[in-house]
VOPAGU-2260 file (C-alpha; in pm, 1 decimal, decimal comma):
REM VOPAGU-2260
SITE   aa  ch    i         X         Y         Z
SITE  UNK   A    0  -12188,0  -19424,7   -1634,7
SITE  UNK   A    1  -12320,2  -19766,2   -1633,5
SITE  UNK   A    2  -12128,1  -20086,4   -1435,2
SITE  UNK   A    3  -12132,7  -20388,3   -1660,4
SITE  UNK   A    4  -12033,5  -20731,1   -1590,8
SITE  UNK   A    5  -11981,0  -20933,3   -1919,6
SITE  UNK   A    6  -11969,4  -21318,3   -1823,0
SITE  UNK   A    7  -11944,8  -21685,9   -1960,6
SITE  UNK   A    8  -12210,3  -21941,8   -1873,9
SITE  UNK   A    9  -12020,9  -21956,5   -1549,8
SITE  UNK   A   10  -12153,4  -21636,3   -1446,9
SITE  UNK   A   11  -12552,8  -21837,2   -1411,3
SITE  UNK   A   12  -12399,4  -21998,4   -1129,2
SITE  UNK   A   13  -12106,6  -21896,2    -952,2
SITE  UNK   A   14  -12147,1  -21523,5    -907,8
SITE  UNK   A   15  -12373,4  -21375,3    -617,4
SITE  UNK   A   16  -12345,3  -21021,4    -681,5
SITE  UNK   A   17  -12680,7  -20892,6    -473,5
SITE  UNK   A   18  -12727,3  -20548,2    -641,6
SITE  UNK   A   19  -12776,0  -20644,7   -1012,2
SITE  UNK   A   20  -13070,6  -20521,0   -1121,1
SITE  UNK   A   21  -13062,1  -20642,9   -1491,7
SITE  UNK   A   22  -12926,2  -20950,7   -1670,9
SITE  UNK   A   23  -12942,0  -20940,4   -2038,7
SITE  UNK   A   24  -12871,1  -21317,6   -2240,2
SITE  UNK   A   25  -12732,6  -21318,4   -2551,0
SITE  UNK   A   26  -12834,3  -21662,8   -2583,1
SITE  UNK   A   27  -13151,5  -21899,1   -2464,8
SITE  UNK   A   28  -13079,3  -22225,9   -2303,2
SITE  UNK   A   29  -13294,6  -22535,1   -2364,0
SITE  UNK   A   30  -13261,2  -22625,3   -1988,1
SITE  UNK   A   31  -13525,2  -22566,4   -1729,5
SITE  UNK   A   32  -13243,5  -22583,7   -1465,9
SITE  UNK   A   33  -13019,8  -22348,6   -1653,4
SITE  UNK   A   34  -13298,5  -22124,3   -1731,4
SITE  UNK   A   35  -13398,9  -22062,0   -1295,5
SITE  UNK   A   36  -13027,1  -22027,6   -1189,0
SITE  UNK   A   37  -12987,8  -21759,9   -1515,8
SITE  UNK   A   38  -13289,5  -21577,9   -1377,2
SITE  UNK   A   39  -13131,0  -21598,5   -1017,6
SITE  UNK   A   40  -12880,4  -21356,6   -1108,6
SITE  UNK   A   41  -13092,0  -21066,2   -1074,7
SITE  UNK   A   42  -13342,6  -20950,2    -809,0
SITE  UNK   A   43  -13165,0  -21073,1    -510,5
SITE  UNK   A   44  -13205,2  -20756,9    -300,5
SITE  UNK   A   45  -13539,3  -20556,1    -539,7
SITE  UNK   A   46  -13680,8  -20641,7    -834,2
SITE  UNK   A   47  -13466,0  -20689,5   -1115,2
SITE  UNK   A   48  -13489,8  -20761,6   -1509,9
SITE  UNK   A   49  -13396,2  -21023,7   -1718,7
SITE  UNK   A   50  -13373,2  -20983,9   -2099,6
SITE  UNK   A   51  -13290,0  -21315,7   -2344,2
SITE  UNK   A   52  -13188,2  -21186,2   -2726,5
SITE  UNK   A   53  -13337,3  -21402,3   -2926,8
SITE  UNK   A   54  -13333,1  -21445,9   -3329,9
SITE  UNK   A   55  -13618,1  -21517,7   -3532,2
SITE  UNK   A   56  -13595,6  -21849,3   -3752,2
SITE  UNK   A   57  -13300,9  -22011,3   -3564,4
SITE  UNK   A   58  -13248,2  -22244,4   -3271,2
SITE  UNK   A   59  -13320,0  -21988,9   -3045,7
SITE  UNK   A   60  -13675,2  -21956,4   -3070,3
SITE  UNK   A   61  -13707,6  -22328,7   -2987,4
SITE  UNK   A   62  -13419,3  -22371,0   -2725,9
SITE  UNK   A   63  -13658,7  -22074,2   -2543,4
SITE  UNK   A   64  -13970,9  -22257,9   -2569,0
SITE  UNK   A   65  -13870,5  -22546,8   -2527,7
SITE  UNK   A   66  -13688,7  -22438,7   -2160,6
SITE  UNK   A   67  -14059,7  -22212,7   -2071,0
SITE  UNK   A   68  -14254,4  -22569,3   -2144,7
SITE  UNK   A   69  -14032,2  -22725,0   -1886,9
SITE  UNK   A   70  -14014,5  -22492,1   -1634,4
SITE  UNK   A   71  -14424,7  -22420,1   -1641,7
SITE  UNK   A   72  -14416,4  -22844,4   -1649,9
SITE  UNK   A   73  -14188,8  -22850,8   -1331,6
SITE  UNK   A   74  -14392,6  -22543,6   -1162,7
SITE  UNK   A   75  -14710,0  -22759,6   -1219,8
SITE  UNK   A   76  -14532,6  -23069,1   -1046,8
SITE  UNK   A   77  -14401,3  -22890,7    -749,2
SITE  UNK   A   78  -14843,5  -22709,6    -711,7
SITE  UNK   A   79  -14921,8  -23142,3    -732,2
SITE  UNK   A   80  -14686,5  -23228,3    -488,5
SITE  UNK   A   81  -14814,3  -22931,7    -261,1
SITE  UNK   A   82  -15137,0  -22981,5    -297,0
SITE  UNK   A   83  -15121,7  -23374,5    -207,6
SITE  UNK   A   84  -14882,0  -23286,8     127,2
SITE  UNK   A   85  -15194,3  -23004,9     235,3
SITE  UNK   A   86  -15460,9  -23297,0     148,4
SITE  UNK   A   87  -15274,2  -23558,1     371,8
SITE  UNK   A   88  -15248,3  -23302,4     649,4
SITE  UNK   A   89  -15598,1  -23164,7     626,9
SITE  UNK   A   90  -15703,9  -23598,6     598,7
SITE  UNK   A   91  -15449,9  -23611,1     951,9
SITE  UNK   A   92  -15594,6  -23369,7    1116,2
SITE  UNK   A   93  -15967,0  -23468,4    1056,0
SITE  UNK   A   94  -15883,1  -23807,5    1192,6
SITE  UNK   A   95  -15768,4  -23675,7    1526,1
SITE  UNK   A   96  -16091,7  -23528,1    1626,2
């Protein structure tokens, strides 16, 4: 027996169902965004999976790379902005002494 939800693009955002342990995509979105809150869907509670069906020679191939490029672009960003807050504080805190 195996439970299966079978969802529009509604489901990446509006369900919190916290023992899913797989999410299969029958589709790859171009969107960064859309890509995180799909992968949300799964591995609220343990790790989970997440499977995107792609096919060879059509949009899908670039609407997936295109939304990796952008979400390693945006994790890059976010390390920057880290790194700069940790540089200030460690710059604060050597001016105190």
């Amino acid at each position: 027996k195996i439970n299966c939800l079978v969802a529009t693009s509604i489901g990446e955002e509006g369900l919190d169902i916290p023992e899913v342990n797989s999410v299969i995509f029958y589709e790859p979105v171009p969107s960064a965004i859309r890509a995180i809150q799909r992968a949300g869907r799964t591995a609220r509670l343990m790790p989970g999976k997440l499977l995107i069906l792609i096919t060879k020679g059509t949009r899908d191939e670039s609407f997936y790379y295109v939304s990796r490029a952008k979400e390693k672009k945006m994790h890059k960003a976010i390390d920057t902005i880290k790194e700069s807050f940790n540089s200030k504080d460690k710059l604060e805190k050597q001016k105190t002494l």
